[in-house]
N, C-alpha and C positions, 0 to 999 in steps of 0.2 A: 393742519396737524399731521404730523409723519407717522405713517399707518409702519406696525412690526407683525415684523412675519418670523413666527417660532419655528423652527426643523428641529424636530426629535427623529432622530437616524441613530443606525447600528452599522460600522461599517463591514462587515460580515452581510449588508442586504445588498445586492446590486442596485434594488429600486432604489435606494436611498442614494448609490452612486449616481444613478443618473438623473435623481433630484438636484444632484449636486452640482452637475453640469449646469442646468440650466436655474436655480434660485437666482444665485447673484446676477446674472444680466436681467432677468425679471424684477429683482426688486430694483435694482438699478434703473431701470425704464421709470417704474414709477416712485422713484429717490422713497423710498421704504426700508427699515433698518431689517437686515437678515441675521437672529440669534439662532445661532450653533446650539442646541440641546441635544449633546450627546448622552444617550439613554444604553443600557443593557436590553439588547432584544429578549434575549434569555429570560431576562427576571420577569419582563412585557407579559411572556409567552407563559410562562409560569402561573403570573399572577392572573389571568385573564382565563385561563383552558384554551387557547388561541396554540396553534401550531403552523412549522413552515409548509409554504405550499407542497415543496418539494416531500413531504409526507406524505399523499398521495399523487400514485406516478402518475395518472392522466393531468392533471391539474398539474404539473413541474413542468411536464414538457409545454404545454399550453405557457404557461406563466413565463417558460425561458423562450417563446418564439414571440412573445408578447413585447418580451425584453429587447430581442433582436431589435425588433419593429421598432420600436422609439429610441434605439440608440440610434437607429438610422435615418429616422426623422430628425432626431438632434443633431444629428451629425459627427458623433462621439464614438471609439471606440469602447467595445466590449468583447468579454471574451468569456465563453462559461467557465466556470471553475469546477473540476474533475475533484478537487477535495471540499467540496461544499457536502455540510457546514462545516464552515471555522470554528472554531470557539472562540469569541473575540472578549473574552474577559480582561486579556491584557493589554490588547489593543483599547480597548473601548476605555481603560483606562488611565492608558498613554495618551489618548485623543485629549482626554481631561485634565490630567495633569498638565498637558501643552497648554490648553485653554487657559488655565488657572496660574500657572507660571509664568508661561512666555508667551503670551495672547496671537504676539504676533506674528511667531510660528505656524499656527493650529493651519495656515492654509496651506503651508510647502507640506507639513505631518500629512495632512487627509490628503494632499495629489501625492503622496510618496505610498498609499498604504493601499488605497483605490487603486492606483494602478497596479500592483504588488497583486491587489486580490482579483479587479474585475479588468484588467489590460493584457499584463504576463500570467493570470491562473497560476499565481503561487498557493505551492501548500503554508500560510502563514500557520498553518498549528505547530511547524517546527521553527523551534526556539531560534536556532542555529538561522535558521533561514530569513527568520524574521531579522535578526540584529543585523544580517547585513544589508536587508533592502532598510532598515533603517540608517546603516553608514549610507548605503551608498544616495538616499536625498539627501545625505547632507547632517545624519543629526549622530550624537553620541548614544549606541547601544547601553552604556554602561549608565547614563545620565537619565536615558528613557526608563532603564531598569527601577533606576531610584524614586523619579518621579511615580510609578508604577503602586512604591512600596507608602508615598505621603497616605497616612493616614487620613488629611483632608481633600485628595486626588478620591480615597474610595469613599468618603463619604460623600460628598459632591456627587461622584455616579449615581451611590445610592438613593441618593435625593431626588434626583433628576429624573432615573426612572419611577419612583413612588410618585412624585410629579406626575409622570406621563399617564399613569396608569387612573390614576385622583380625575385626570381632563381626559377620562374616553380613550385615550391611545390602546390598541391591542396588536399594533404592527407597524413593520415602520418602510417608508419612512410614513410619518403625522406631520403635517403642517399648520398651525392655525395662524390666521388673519384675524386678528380680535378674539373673540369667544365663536370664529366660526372653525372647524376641525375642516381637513380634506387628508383624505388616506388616500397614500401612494404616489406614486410616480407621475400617475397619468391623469393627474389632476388637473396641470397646469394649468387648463383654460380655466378653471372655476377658482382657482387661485389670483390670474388674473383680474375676472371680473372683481371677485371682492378688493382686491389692491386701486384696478379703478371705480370702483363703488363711492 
């Protein structure tokens, strides 16, 4: 029976980026389905009393040298972001309206928007800025706007993150293997074991 592996990400987290990097060839290794649960970290943080690390400063810097370290071990670019936090309200649900729309999209969207946030350290909280790393993967500004505005785009967020928050998620990225949770990045090996469990 083919084991699924849940990722509830916010892409305004770099963890969640370089989750990102490395999910699909792990579940791939052990042929396991990988679902996309895109969540609002925002609502996560809210609903929980949970904050970013980067809230206090010894714990940021720590967290973003941590980050170094495993994108170097992945072997992935990263890059810090000078306007961190984003507010990924619109992003987070462009990610979903793609997901729900045009499925097939959702993977060129998330390497178009990752890179945008944690490769080139774009400020994505300008509008302006955003639509043209949106032209320029490839997709309609104007098209993503609308998608943005589907009433069933933000309830699906909404869902998702009320989901996360109902299964223990308080940060992202959350991944679980069954009914088992691992928070963060730097799970993988305990993700693995449970995939080959």
């Amino acid at each position: 029976m083919r084991k699924s592996v849940h990722f509830f990400f916010d892409v305004g987290s770099p963890a969640s980026y370089l989750a990102w990097t490395q999910l699909p060839g792990l579940c791939g290794q052990y042929q396991a389905d990988l679902l996309y649960r895109p969540m609002l970290l925002g609502g996560v943080y809210q609903a929980t009393g949970n904050a970013s690390p980067a809230t206090i400063p010894v714990k940021g810097r720590y967290t973003n040298m941590d980050y170094e370290r495993h994108a170097r071990r992945y072997g992935v670019p990263l890059k810090s972001n000078p306007h961190f936090p984003i507010i990924t309200l619109f992003l987070m649900r462009a990610v979903t309206g793609v997901q729900l729309h045009q499925p097939e999209r959702l993977q060129q969207l998330l390497a178009c928007v990752f890179k945008g946030l944690w490769i080139d350290a774009l400020d994505l909280n300008q509008p302006q800025l955003t639509a043209d790393v949106l032209a320029g993967g490839g997709f309609d500004p104007a098209e993503i706007d609308r998608l943005t505005q589907d009433p069933a785009t933000k309830a699906a967020l909404k869902a998702t993150t009320e989901e996360a928050v109902q299964r223990g998620v308080f940060g992202a990225p959350t991944i679980f293997v069954g009914d088992e949770m691992f928070f963060g990045q730097d799970r993988m090996d305990f993700v693995r074991e449970a995939l080959a469990a």
